[in-house]
N, C-alpha and C positions, 0 to 999 in steps of 0.2 A: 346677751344675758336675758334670760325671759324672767317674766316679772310678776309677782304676785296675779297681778290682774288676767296678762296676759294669758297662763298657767288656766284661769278659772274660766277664763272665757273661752277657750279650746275645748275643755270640759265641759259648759255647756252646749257647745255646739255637737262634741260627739255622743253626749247623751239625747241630742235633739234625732240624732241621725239614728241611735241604738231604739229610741222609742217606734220610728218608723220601720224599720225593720222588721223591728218583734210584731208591730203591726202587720206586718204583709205574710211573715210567717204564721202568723194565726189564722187570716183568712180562709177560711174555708173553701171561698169558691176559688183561692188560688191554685196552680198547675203546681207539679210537683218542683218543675224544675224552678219555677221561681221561689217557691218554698226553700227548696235546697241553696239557692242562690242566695236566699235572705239569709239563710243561718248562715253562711260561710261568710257574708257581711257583718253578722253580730258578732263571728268569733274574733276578727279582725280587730271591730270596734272594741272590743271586750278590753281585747289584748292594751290597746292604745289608751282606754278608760283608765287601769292599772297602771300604765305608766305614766301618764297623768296625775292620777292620784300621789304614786310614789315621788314624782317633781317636787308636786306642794309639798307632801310630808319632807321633804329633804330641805326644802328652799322654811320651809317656817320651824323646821330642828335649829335650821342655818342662825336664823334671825334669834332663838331661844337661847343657841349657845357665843352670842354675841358676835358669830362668824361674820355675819353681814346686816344691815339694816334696809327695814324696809323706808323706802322714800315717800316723804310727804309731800301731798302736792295742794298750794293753798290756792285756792278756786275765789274769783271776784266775782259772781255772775250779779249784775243789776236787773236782769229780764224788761230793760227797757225803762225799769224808774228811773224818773228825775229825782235826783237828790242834792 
């Protein structure tokens, strides 16, 4: 089961990958083919970004209509103090 978190950090990684892309497809002094090669990579991403998107919308509808909870997770960090 993918998890809140998980879900969002897939997302940013395919937005990290969709920004590079769009990058290389603007380039100017890029070749055609890699231009064409990029866009056929953002449609991919595109595709993947959407269903991503549509996960969350579904997993926090989920959580709205009481279907499932999301999990708390309680964190002790001391960063090293004595207490």
């Amino acid at each position: 089961m993918e998890t809140l978190g998980s879900l969002i950090d897939k997302l940013s990684i395919v937005n990290i990958k969709l920004y590079h892309q769009e990058d290389i497809a603007h380039d100017t002094g890029a070749t055609d083919a890699v231009v064409a090669s990029a866009k056929r990579k953002i449609d991919i991403l595109n595709m993947q970004r959407n269903s991503l998107i549509q996960e969350i919308d579904e997993l926090l509808q989920a959580v709205i209509d009481g279907e499932k909870k999301v999990p708390v997770a309680l964190q002790c960090k001391d960063y090293g103090r004595k207490t």
